[in-house]
C-alpha positions in Angstrom: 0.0 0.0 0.0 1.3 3.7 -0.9 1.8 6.0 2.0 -0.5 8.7 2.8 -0.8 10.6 5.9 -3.9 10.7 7.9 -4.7 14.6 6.5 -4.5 12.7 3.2 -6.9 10.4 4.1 -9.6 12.6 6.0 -9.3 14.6 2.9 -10.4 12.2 0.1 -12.9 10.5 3.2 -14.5 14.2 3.3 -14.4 15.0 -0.3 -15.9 11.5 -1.2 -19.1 12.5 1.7 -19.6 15.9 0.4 -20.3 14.8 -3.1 -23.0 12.9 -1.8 -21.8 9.2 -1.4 -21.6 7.2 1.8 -19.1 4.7 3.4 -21.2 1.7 3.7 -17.9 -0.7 4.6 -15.2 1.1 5.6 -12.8 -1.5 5.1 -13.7 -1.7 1.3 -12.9 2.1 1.4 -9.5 1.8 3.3 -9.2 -0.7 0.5 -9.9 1.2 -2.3 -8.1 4.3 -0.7 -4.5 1.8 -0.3 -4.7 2.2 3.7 -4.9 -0.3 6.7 -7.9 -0.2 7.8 -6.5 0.8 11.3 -4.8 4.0 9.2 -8.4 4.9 8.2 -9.7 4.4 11.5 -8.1 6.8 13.3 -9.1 9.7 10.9 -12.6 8.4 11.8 -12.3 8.8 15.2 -10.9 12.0 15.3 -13.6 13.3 12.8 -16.7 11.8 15.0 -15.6 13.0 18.2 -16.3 16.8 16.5 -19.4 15.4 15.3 -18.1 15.9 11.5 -19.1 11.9 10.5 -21.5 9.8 12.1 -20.5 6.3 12.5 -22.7 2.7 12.8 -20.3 0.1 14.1 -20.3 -3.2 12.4 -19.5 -6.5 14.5 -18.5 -9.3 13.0 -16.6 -13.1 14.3 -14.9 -14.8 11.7 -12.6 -17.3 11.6 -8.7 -17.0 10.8 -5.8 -19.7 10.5 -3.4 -19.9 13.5 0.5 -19.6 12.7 0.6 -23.5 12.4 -2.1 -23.5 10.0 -0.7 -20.9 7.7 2.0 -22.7 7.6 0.3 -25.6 6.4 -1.5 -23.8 4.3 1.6 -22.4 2.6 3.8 -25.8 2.7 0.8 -28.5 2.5 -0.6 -30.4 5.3 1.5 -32.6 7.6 0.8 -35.8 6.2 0.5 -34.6 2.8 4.7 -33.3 3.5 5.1 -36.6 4.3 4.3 -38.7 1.7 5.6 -36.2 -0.1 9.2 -36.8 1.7 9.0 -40.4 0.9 11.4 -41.8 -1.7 10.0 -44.9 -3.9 12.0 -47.0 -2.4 11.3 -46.3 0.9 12.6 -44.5 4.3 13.4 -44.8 7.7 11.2 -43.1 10.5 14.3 -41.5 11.7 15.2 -39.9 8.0 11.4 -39.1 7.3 12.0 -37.4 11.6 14.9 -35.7 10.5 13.1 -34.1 7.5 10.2 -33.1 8.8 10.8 -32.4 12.7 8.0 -31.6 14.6 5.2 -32.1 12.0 6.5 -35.9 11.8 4.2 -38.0 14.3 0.8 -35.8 13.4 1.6 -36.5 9.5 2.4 -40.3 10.5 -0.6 -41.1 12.3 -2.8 -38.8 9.2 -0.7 -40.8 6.8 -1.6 -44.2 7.9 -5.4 -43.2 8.8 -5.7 -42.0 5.2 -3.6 -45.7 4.1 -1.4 -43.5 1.8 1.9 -45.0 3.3 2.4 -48.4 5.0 5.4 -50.5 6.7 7.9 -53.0 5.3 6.4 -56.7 6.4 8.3 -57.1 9.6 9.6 -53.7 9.5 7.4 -51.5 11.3 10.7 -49.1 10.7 10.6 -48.3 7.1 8.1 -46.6 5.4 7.0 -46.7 1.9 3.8 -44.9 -0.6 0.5 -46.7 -0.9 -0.1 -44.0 -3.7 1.2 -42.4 -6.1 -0.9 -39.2 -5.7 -2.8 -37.5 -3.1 -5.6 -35.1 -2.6 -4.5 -32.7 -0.1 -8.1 -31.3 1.4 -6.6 -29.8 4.3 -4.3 -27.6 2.4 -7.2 -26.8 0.1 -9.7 -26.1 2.9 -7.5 -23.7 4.8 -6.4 -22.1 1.3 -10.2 -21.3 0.6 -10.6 -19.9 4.4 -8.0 -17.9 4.3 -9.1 -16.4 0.7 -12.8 -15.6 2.9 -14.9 -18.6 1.7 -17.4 -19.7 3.9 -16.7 -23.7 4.6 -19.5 -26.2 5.5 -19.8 -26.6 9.8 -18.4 -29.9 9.4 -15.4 -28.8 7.5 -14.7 -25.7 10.6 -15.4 -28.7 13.1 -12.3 -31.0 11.5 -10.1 -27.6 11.9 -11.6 -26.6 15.2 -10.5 -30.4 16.5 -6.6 -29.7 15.2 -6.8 -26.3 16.6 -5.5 -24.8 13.0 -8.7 -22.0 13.0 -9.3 -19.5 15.9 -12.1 -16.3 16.0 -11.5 -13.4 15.6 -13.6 -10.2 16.2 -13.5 -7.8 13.2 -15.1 -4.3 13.6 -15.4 -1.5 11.0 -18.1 1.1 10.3 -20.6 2.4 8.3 -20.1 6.0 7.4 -22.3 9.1 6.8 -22.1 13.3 7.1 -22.8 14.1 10.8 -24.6 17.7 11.8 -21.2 19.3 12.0 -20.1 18.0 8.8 -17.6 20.6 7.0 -15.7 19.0 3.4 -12.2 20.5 4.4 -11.5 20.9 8.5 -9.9 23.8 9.8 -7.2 22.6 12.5 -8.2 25.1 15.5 -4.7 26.0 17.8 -4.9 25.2 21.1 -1.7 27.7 21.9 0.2 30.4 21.4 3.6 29.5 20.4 6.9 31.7 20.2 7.2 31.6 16.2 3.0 32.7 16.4 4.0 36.1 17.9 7.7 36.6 15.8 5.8 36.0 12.5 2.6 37.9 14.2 0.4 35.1 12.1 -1.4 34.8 16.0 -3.6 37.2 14.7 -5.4 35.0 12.1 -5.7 32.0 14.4 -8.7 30.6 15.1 -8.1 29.1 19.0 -10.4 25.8 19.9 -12.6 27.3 22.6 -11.7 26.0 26.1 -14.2 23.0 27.5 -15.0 24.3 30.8 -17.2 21.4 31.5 -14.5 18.5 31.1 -13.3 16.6 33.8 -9.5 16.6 35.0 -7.0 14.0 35.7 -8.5 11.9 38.5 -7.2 12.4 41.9 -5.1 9.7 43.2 -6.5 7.8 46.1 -6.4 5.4 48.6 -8.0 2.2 48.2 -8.9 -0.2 51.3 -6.7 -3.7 50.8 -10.5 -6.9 50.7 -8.5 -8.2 53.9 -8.6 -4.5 55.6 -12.2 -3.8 54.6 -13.8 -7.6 55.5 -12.1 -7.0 58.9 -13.4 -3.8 59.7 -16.8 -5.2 59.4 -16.1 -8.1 61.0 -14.6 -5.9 64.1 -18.0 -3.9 63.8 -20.0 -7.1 64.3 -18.1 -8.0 67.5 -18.6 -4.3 68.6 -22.5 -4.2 68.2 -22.6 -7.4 70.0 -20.8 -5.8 73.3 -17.2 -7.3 72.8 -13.9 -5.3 73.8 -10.8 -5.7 71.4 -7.8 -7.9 73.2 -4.6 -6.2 72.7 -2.7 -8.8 69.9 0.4 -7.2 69.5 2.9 -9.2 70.8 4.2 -11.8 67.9 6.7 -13.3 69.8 5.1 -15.2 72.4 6.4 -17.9 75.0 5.7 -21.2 74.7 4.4 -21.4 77.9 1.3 -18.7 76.9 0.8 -19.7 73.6 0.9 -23.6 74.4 1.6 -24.6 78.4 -1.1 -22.3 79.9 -4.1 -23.8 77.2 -3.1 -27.1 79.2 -1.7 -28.4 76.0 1.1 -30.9 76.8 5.2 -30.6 76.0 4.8 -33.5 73.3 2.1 -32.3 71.5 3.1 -32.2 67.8 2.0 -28.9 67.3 5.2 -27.9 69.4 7.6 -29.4 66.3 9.7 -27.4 64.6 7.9 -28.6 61.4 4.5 -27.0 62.4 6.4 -23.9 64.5 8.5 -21.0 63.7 10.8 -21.0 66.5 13.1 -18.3 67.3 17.0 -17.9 67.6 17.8 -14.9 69.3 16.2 -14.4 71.6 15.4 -18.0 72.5 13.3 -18.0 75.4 12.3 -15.9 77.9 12.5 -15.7 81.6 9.1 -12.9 82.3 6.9 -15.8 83.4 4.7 -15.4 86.5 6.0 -18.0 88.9 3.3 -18.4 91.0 1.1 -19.3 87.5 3.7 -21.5 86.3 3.8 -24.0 89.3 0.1 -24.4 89.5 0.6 -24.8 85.5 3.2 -27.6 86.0 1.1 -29.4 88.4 -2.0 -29.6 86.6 0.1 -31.1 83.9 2.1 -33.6 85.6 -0.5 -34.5 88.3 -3.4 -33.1 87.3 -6.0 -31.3 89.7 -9.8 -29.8 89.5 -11.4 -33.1 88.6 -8.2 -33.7 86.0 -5.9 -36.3 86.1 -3.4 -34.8 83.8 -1.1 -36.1 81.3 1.4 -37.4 83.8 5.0 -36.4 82.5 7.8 -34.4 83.6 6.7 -31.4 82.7 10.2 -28.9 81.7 11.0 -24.6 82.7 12.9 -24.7 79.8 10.5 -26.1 77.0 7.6 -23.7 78.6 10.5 -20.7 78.1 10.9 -21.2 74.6 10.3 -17.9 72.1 8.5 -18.7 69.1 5.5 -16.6 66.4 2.6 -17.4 67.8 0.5 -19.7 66.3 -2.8 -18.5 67.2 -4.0 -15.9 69.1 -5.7 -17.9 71.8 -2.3 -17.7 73.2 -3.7 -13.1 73.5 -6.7 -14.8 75.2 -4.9 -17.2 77.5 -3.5 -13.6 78.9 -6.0 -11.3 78.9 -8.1 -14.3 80.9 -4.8 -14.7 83.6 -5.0 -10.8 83.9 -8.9 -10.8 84.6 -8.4 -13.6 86.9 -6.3 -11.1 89.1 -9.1 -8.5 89.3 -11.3 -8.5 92.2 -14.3 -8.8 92.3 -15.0 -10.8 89.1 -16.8 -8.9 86.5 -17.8 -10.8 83.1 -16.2 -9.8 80.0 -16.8 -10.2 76.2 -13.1 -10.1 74.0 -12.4 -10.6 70.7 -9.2 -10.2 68.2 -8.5 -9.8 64.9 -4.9 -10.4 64.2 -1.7 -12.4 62.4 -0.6 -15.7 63.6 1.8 -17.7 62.1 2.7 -21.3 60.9 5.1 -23.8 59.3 2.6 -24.2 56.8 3.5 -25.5 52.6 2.4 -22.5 50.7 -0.3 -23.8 48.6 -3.5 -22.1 47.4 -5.3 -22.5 50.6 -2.3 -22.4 53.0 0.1 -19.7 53.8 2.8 -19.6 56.3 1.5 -16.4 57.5 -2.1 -15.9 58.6 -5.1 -14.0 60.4 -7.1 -15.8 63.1 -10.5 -13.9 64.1 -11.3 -15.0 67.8 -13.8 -14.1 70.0 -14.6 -15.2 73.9 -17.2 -14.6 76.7 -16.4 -15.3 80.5 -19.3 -15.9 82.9 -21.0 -17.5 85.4 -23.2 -20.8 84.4 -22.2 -20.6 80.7 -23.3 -23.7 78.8 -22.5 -25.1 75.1 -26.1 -24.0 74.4 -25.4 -20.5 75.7 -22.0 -21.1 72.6 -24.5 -22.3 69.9 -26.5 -19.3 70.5 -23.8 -17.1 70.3 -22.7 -19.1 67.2 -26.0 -18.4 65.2 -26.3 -14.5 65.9 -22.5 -14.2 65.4 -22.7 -16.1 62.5 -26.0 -14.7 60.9 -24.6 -11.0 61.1 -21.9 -12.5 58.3 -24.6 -13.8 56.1 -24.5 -17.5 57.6 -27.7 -18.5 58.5 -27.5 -22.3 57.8 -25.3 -23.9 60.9 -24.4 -27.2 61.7 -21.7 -28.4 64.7 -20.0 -31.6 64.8 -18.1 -32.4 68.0 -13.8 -32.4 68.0 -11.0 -32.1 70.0 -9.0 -29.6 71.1 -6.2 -29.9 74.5 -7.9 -26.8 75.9 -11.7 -27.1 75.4 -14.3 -29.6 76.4 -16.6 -29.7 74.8 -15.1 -28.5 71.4 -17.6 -28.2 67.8 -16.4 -27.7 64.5 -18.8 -25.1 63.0 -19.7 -25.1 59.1 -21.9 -23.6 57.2 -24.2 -24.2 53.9 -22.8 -22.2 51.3 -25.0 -21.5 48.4 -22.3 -20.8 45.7 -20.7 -24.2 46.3 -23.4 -26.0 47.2 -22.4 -27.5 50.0 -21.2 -27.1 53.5 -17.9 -26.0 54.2 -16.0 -25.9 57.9 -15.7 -22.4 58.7 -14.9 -22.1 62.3 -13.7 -23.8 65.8 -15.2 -23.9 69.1 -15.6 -24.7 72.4 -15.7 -23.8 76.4 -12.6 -23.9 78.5 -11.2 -26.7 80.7 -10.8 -26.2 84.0 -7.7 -27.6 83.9 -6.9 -24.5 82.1 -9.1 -21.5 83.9 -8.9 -22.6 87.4 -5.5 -22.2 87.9 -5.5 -18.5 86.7 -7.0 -17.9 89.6 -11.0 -17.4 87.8 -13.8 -18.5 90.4 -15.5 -21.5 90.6 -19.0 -21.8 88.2 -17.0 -19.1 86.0 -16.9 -20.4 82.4 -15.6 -19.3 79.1 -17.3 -20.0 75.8 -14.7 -19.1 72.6 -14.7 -19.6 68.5 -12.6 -19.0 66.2 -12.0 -18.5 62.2 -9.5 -17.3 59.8 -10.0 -14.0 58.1 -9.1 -14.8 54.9 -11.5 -17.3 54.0 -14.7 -15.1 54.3 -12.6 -12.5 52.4 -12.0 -15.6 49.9 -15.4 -16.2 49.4 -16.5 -12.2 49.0 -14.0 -11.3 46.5 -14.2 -14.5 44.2 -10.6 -15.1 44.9 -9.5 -19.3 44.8 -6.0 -18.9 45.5 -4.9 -17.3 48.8 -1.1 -16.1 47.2 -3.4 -13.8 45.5 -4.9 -11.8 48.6 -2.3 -10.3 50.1 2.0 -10.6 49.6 3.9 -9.4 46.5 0.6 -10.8 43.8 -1.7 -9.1 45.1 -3.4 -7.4 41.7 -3.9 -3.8 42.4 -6.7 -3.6 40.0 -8.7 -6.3 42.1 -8.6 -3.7 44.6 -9.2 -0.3 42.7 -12.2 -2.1 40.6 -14.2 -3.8 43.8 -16.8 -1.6 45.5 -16.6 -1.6 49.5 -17.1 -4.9 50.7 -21.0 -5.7 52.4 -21.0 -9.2 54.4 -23.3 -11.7 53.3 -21.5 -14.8 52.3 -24.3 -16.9 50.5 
């Protein structure tokens, strides 16, 4: 095609409307003018955003050959370069390999399909021609595609199945004079330059007239991060129910809070390095209340309060050990010690909303690092129906509605329930939470009164968030993949899970 600048081409488009005549296919008229389409279509643009032309899009799918198929198309089909490689007398697989590369297997298997080659009697090795001539139709199908000929549906199902023909969306327009329509545009200035006022021509400009309506450049703002905004609502919920937010910054925590104080025992595998991040430096602490700690060590080795305990030599320094918590029961284990200190006893309602961490296999459900939502009430005469009740109106202000429990364990509650819910999407139900009252083994030595009880759940944060946003891999929530779009593009978050 012969160069011509876009002036060029809004000039012959403009003369061509004023005379009268319209563009019904503007990629005939890019044709017949020697431009790309996409040349001629940025003249267009620019001439119907002033109104000058109007435009009717045209939409159209057709289907085009892939790289492979143009190459087949060019060079004849696989099987047809095949038997076209073969010599009368014959050839190896590995010469006919050689010669053809990668098109060899998909022309062999055609080949033989089509019985235009066949093997040496008790040779499969050497091939030979069952024909002297073939009729390539896949060279001639693709030929009369690519030249725009419509083929029959079974034809475009054969290519479809060798993945030679893909769609493609092709839009052009239909053309007509639009109520500012003008045959030769006059190009406004939008400045006053230094070689305007040497040559004093600024006085025959005619200046585009400023658009006081028009927005600006957007200003840049801050967006809220799905985990941020899921767990402000979340911490709303807890508030309108009465709960008081735990103080959970502390992410090096002792072994002896985060596991010895729960009354879960020394050997528990939870306490392997394989399932806990352990720290180095500092590597265990000596801030423990003693007092605490002994009635801790006898409840484990001898047990106590109806318990008989787990009946081992209970060690200082294991209970010393630093490590990142692993959930933040271990920020409830001390806010319950400190209430347990306050006389009298008044009830409380806590909750939490923070990191915890674990020796987890990143996977698409798993990370290493974590958020554990937690929530507790301590009172007198509490009762796992007084937890179930809790359960449904904490559960319900999500969007949860359908509850079931199914009984676990866990070292520090009795009874304990695993809480899941019907999802609708899924259709099914899903765990989404832990729960459970206290032992005693593990209040009464705090120091809480006798008939006090305490009724606590739990839940990560990220798979509610999961479930809002549409997201099925976990890498992609938060860390360096997060897609910045995903959180520009998605209106504030409004629980309701189902």
């Amino acid at each position: 095609m012969a160069d011509k600048s876009s002036s060029d081409v809004e000039a012959s488009l403009l003369a061509h409307l004023n005379s009268g005549g319209e563009v019904p296919d503007s990629r005939s008229y890019a044709s017949s003018l020697g431009v790309t389409h996409g040349e001629l279509g940025d003249v267009i643009k620019s001439l119907s955003a002033f109104r000058i032309v109007e435009t009717a899009e045209i939409t159209k799918e057709t289907w085009v050959l892939t790289e492979e198929a143009k190459g087949y198309a060019a060079s004849g089909s696989p099987e047809a370069q095949l038997v076209a490689a073969i010599p009368p007398e014959g050839a190896s697989k590995d010469v006919l390999k050689e010669k053809l590369g990668s098109i060899f297997d998909i022309g062999m298997k055609t080949a033989a399909k089509n019985k235009w080659i066949g093997f040496e009697k008790g040779n499969k090795d050497l091939v030979f021609r069952k024909v002297d001539t073939i009729n390539d139709e896949l060279q001639e199908q693709l030929k009369r595609l690519e030249s725009g000929e419509v083929l029959s549906d079974k034809m475009i199902d054969d290519l479809k199945r060798r993945k030679l023909i893909t769609k493609e969306k092709s839009i052009w327009y239909a053309l007509k004079k639009g109520p500012q329509f003008v045959a030769k545009r006059k190009k406004l200035a939008t400045d006053v330059t230094q070689e305007h006022l040497r040559s004093g021509d600024w006085k025959d400009l005619e200046f585009k007239e400023y658009n006081f309506g028009a927005q600006g450049q957007p200003i840049a703002i801050g967006y809220v991060q799905p985990l941020l905004e899921v767990r402000e609502e979340i911490q709303n919920i807890f508030l309108q129910m009465g709960f008081s937010e735990m103080p959970t910054n502390n992410f090096v925590e002792s072994s002896f809070w985060n596991f010895d104080a729960l009354f879960q025992p020394q050997q528990h595998p939870a306490r392997d390095s394989h399932d806990t991040f352990f720290l180095e430096a500092p590597a265990a602490t000596k801030q423990l209340p003693e007092d605490y700690l002994e009635k801790v060590k006898e409840v484990h080795q001898c047990g106590g309060y109806g318990s008989k305990g787990y009946g081992y030599d209970w060690k200082r320094d294991e209970a010393e050990k630093n490590l990142l918590r692993t959930h933040t029961t271990a920020v409830s284990t001390r806010m319950l010690y400190k209430l347990a200190q306050e006389k009298p006893f008044a009830p409380k309602r806590y909750y939490s909303i923070d990191r915890v961490f674990r020796n987890e296999a990143v996977d698409r459900t798993h990370l290493a690092e974590f958020h554990q939502i937690e929530g507790l009430i301590c009172d007198y005469g509490l009762t796992l129906g007084d937890l179930i009740g809790v359960l449904e109106d904490f559960f319900s202000s999500l969007g949860m509605s359908k509850l079931r429990f199914k009984p676990a364990y866990n070292p520090y509650t009795e009874p304990s329930m695993e809480i899941f819910s019907y999802h609708e999407g899924l259709k099914k139900w899903v765990e989404v939470g832990n729960s459970g009252m206290f032992r005693p083994e593990m209040l009464l030595p705090m120091g809480l009164p006798q008939g006090v009880n305490v009724i606590a759940w739990g839940l990560s944060l990220e798979r509610p968030t999961m479930i809002l946003y549409g997201i099925d891999n976990i890498r992609d929530l938060f860390g360096p993949k997060v897609d910045f779009n995903l959180i520009k593009s998605n209106p504030l978050c409004r629980l309701g899970l189902q």
